[in-house]
N, C-alpha and C positions, 0 to 999 in steps of 0.2 A: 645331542638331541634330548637324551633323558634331562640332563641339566636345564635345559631350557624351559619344557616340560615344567619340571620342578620347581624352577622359578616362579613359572606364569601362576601354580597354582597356590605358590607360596602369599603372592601378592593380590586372590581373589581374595573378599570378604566372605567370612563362614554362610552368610545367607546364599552368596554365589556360587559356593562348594557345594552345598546342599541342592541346590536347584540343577546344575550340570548333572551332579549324579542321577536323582529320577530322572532326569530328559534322555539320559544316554538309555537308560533301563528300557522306556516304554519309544523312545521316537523310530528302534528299530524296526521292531511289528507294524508300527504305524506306514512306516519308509515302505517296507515290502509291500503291504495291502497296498496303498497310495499305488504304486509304479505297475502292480497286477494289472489294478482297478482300471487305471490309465489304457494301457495299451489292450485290456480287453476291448473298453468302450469306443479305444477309438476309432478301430476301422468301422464299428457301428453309426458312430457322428458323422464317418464321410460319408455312409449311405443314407442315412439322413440328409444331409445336406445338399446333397447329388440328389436327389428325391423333391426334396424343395425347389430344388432351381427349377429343374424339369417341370412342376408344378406354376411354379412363378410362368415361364415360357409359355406354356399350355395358356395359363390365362391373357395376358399378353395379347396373343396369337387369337385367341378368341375374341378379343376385346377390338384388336384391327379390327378382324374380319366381318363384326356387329359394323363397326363403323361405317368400315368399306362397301358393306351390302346396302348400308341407309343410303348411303351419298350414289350406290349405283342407281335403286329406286329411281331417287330423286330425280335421274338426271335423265332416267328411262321415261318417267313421267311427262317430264318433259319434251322429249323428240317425239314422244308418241301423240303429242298434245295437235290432234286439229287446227286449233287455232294461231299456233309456234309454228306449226309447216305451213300456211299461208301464211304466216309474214316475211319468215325465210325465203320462201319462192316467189316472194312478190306478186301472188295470184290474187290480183287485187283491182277493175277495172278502173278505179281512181280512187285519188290520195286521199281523199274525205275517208274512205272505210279503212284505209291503210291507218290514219294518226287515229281514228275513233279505236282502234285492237290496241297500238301501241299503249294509248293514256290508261283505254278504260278496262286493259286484261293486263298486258305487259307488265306493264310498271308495276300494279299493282301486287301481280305475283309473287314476282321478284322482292319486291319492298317484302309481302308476306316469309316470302320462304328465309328472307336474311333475319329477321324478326323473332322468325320461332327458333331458329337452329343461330346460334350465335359461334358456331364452327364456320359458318359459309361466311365467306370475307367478300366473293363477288361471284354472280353469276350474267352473262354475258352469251352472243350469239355471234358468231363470225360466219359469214355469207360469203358467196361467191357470187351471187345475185348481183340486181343491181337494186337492191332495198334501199334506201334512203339511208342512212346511219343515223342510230337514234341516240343520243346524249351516249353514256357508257354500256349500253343494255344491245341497242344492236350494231356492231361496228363490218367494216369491209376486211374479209380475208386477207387482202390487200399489205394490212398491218403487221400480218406475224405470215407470211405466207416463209417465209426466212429462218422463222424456227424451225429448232429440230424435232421439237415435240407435234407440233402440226405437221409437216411431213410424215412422222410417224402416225399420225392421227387419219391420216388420208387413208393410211393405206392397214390399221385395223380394223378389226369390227367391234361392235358394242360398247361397253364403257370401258374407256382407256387411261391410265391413270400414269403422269408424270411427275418428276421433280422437275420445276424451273422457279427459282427461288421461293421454293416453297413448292406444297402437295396441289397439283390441280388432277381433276377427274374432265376431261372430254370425251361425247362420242357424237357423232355423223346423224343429221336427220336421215329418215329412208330416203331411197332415190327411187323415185318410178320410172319406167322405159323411158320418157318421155324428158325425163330429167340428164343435165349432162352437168350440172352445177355441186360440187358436196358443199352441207353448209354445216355447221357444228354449233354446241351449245360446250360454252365453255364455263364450270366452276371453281373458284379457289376455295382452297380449306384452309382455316387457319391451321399450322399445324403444333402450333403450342397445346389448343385447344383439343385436338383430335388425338396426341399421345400425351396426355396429361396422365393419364392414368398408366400407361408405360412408366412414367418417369416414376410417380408412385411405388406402382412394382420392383423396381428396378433400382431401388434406395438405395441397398447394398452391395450393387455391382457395375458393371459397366454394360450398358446395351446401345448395338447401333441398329438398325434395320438398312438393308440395299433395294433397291427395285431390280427387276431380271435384267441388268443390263448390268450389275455391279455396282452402280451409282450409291452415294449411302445419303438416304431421305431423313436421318432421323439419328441423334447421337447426343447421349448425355455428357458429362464429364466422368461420373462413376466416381468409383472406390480407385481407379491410377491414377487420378489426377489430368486424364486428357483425355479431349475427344477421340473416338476413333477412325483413321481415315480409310478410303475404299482398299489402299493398297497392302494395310495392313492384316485385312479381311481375307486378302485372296492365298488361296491353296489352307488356312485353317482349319484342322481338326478337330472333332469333337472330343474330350475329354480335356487330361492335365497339361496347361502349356505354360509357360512362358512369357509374360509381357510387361516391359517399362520397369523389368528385373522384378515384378512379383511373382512367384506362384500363383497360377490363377486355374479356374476349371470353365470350360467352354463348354455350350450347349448350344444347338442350331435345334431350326425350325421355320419350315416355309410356311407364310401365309399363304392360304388355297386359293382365292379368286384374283390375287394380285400379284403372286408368283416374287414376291417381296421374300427374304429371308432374313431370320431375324437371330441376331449374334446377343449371346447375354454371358458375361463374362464377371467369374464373382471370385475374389481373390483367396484363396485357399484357406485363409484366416479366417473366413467368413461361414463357413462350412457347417461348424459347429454352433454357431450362435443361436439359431432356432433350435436347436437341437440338443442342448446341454443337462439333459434329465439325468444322466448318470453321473458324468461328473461333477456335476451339482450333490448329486445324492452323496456321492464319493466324498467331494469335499466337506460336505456338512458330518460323515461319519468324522473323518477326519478330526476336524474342527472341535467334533465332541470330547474325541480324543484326549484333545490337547487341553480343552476346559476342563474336564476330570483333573489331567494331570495339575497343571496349574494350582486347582483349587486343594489337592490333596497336597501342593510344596507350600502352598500359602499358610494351610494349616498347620503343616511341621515347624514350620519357619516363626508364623506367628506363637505359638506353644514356647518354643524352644527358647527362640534371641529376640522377643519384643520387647521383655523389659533393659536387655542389653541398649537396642535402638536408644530406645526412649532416654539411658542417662548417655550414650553415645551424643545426643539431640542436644540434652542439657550442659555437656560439656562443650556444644558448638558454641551455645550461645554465651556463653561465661568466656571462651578465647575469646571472643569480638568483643567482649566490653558490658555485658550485660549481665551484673553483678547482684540483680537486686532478687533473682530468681531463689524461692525456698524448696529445697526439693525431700522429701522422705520418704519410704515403702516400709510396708509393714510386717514385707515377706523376710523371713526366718534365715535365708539361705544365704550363699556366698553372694549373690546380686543384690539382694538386700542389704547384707552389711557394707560391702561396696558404696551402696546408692548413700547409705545413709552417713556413710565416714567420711563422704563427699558433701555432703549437705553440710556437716558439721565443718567444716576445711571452708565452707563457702560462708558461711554466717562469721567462724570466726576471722576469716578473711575482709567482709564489711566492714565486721569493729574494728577491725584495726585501721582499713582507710578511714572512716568517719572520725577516726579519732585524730589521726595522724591530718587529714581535712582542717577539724574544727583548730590544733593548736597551728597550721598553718596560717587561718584567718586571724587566729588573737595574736600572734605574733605579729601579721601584718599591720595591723587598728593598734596593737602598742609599741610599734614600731610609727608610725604617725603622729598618734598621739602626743609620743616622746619630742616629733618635731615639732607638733604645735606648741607644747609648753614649758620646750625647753629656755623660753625666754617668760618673764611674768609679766602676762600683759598691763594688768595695772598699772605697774612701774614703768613699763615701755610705752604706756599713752601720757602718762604724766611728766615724762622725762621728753617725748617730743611735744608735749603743750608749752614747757618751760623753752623747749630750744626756740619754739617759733616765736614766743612772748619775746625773748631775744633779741631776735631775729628782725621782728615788725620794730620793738625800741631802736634797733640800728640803722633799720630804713634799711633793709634787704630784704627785696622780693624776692630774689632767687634762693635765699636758704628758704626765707618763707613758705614759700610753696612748694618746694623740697620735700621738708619737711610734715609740712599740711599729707601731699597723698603721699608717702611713705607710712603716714599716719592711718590713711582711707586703706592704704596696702597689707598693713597687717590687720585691723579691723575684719575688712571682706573673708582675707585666708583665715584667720583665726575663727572666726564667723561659733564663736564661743563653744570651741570644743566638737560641734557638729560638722556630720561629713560632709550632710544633702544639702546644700544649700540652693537660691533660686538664681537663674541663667543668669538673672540681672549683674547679681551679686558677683558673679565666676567672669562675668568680662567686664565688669568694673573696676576687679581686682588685676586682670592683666592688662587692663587699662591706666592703672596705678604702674604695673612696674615698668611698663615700657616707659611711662614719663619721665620716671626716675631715670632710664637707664639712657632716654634723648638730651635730659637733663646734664649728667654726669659726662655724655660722647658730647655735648656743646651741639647736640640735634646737626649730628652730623651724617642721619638718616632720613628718610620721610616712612611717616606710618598712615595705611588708609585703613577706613573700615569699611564695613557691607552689612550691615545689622538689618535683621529682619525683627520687628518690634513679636512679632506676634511669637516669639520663640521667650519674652519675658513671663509666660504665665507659666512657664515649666521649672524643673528641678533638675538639677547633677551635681556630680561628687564634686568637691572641690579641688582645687589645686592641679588641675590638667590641661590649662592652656596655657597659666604661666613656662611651664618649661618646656613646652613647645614652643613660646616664643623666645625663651632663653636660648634655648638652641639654634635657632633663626637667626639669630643677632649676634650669637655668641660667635657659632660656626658656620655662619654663611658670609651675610652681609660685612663683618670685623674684618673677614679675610678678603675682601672683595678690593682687586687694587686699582681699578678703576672704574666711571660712573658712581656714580649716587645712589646708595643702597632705600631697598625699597622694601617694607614688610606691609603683610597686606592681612587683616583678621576679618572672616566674614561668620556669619552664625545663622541659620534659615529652617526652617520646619520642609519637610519633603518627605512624602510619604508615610505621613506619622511618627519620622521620627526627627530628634533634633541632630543638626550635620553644623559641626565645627573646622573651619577651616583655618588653617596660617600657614601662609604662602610669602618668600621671599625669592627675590634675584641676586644670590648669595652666588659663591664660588660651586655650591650643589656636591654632588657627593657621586662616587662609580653604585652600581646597580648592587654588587655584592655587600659593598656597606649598606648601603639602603636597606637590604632584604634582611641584614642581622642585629638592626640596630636596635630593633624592640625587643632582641633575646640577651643582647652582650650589657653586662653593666657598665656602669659609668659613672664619674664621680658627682656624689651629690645625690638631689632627688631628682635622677632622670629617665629618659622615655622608658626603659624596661619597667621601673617602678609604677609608672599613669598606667602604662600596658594594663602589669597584674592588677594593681587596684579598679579598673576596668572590667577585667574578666571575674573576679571576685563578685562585683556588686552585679553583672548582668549577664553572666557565664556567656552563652554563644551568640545572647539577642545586640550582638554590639559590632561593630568593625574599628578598628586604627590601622589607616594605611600609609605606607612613607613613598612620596613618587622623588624621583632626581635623577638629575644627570651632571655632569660635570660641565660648569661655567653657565647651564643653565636656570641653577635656583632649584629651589627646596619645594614641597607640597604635604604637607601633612593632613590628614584627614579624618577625625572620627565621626562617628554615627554612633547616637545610643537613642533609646527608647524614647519616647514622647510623655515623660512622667507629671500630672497636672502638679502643679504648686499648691499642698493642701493649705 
């Protein structure tokens, strides 16, 4: 265990050493207060929050009860209304004064009372009479005589209030001696409308309401995730229970005029959340804490190992390849001569690439050079003027024109010493050798081209298609032991830059050669050589790809820059 210990601290960085240590120092005091602070305030949160609910309920309970009393008015209003008990009782000596109350009070009420109260969904009259039935407003007992809520309706007094899909309030016109008929005035309430303000309340928990029959009128989805049904309700306690496997706290409370009981159910977690003055406070001590500490290891830390960091920093970026950094401090001490023995290691480090660089390029350009002029051109254009003079006195065409682009071939490549020559010029040249080399096989190949003109106003190095198409011809198409070998040179502008293509249906080559063939030498001037000469003149702005497969044929590919022809 010690060993292990030992290890782990072995392997922190000193900025990490340092910061563990004050943390262990001050996070114990910290730790103690924190768990005091806690379990002092807590059972004060529960009574907070038990405090709350009971509050929440109280209003709730009051807010029915406003309702309930409006909708009883309302409904008192109307059985008390003169005009409402002669039309229920049909006391009416003919129908003229009967439909004159219906059009010119009825309806008009009604239409009134839905209007202002947009809780009232319908209000309605059911008779036992023999009243006429008027559109929705006065119908025949006859129709709900079957419910259960009209039979209970018969047989209470005043305003009587049920669940039948949804909250309605009924109660019974008076009956005088004389009367043997009950007739009712029947309201619905919306009841979205009418506990809107329950649900409000009730944000944080679960609340259902029952009517005095157990029935449940009224049920959010709450904080468990489900509505509550009646049977879950029955035999419930008030206080800590149990539900849908949360901790939860229950509060009851009957509404008074509706003998309704109202269940509110808030899950234990929730207790606290109005209520978090202390440990809020707690926390922020806390917090303060840990900012002091913090900022007092930030200081040590920054004092101490910053200037560490910082050649720590500059040593990153020199492993990844970023050389060109000069770094110095002015400071006296062992970081300073450090930083600065580092600085000097990294500058003479430069010169030595830049140097070891530039005599890699002159060796490459006199290594060139050497092939350009290792023949004199002079002589080599005068000596094939005399073969073709020859050649035309013999009446032969085919030395003649042999000789002619052999003539055009060294011209283009030699292109007098210089590298950059113009596009034109670099595939007129491999233009030249392929004829020579269809010339010499007895055009025992076919060659196509794909020239895009507008790629003539540019520039590139010289001598890089020819031995891509030597290789094409040499080791594709030569070895090819049946069909009719086919090379294909195209050259196109795309995306600003120039794309050189030579493409044969040669014997092709396995994936591994392919992928090493621009790194492995080979005899002569070939692909490694175009490769570097390539990378030299346009470092990363370039691509050479080699694609093949065996019996499928060759693909070779560069991209280089879009340089104008000055």
């Amino acid at each position: 265990m010690k060993r292990a210990i030992t290890g782990l601290l072995n392997r922190l960085r000193f900025k990490q050493k340092l910061f563990l240590s004050y943390l262990v120092v001050i996070i114990i005091p910290i730790l103690v207060l924190g768990v005091y602070a806690y379990n002092q305030s807590k059972e004060m949160l529960r009574i907070q929050g038990i405090q709350g609910i009971v509050k929440n309920v109280d209003t709730i309970s009051g807010s029915i009860d406003g309702s309930v009393e409006r909708y009883n008015h309302a409904v008192q209003s109307i059985v008390l209304n003169k005009t409402f008990q002669k039309i229920v009782t049909n006391d009416y000596s003919d129908l003229v004064n009967l439909s004159y109350d219906l059009q010119e009070y009825l309806t008009p009420y009604f239409n009134m009372m839905v209007m202002l109260d947009q809780e009232i969904d319908d209000v309605k009259f059911y008779t036992q009479t023999y009243v006429p039935e008027y559109g929705d407003s006065v119908q025949s007992a006859d129709r709900v005589k079957d419910e259960d809520w009209y039979q209970s309706a018969l047989k209470g007094k005043g305003s009587q209030w049920f669940s039948d899909n949804g909250l309605i309030v009924v109660a019974a016109f008076p009956r005088f001696f004389s009367d043997k008929a009950t007739n009712l005035v029947y309201m619905r309430i919306n009841e979205a409308s009418m506990f809107k303000n329950v649900a409000a309340l009730a944000k944080d928990g679960t609340v259902a309401i029952t009517n005095d029959r157990g029935d449940v009128i009224y049920s959010n989805q709450g904080a468990t995730g489900e509505r509550l049904e009646a049977g879950q309700l029955q035999g419930m306690k008030e206080g800590a229970i149990r539900i849908g496997g949360i901790e939860s706290y229950l509060v009851k409370k009957t509404v008074k005029q509706t003998g309704w009981t109202i269940y509110f159910i808030v899950p234990a977690k929730e207790l606290s959340r109005n209520a978090g003055s202390i440990i809020n406070a707690t926390l922020i001590v806390i917090a303060g804490c840990i900012v002091i500490v913090l900022i007092m290891i930030w200081m040590f830390s920054k004092t101490m190992i910053r200037r560490i960091y910082a050649l720590n920093s500059v040593m990153k970026r020199v492993e990844i390849g970023d050389l060109s950094i000069r770094i110095r401090s002015e400071s006296k001490d062992e970081i300073g001569e450090l930083t600065n023995r580092f600085g000097s290691m990294l500058a003479r480090l430069n010169d030595l690439i830049d140097e070891l660089f530039r005599n890699k390029i002159v060796q490459k350009e006199a290594e060139f050079k050497a092939l350009q002029w290792q023949m004199n051109p002079h002589f080599l254009y005068n000596t094939l003027s005399f073969i073709n003079w020859k050649a035309l006195r013999s009446d032969d065409a085919d030395i003649s024109r042999v000789v002619t682009t052999l003539s055009k071939f060294y011209r283009t490549g030699l292109n007098r010493g210089n590298n950059m020559i113009p596009v034109r010029d670099e595939l007129e040249h491999v233009k030249s050798y392929i004829e020579i080399i269809q010339t010499m096989k007895d055009h025992s190949f076919d060659v196509e081209y794909d020239i895009d003109e507008a790629v003539f106003g540019h520039t590139t190095i010289n001598f890089i298609l020819q031995p891509l198409a030597e290789n094409a011809i040499m080791h594709g198409i030569a070895r090819k032991e049946s069909g009719r070998g086919l090379l294909r040179i195209s050259a196109k502008l795309s995306n600003g830059k120039v794309v050189f293509q030579v493409q044969d249906n040669g014997i092709g080559m396995p994936l591994e050669t392919a992928n090493t063939l621009l790194q492995n030498d080979s005899s002569g001037y070939g692909m490694k050589n175009v490769n570097e000469r390539l990378r030299l003149k346009y470092s990363s702005d370039y691509s050479f790809t080699v694609e093949s497969a065996v019996d499928r044929g060759t693909q070779m590919s560069i991209v280089i820059p879009a340089y104008l022809q000055s």
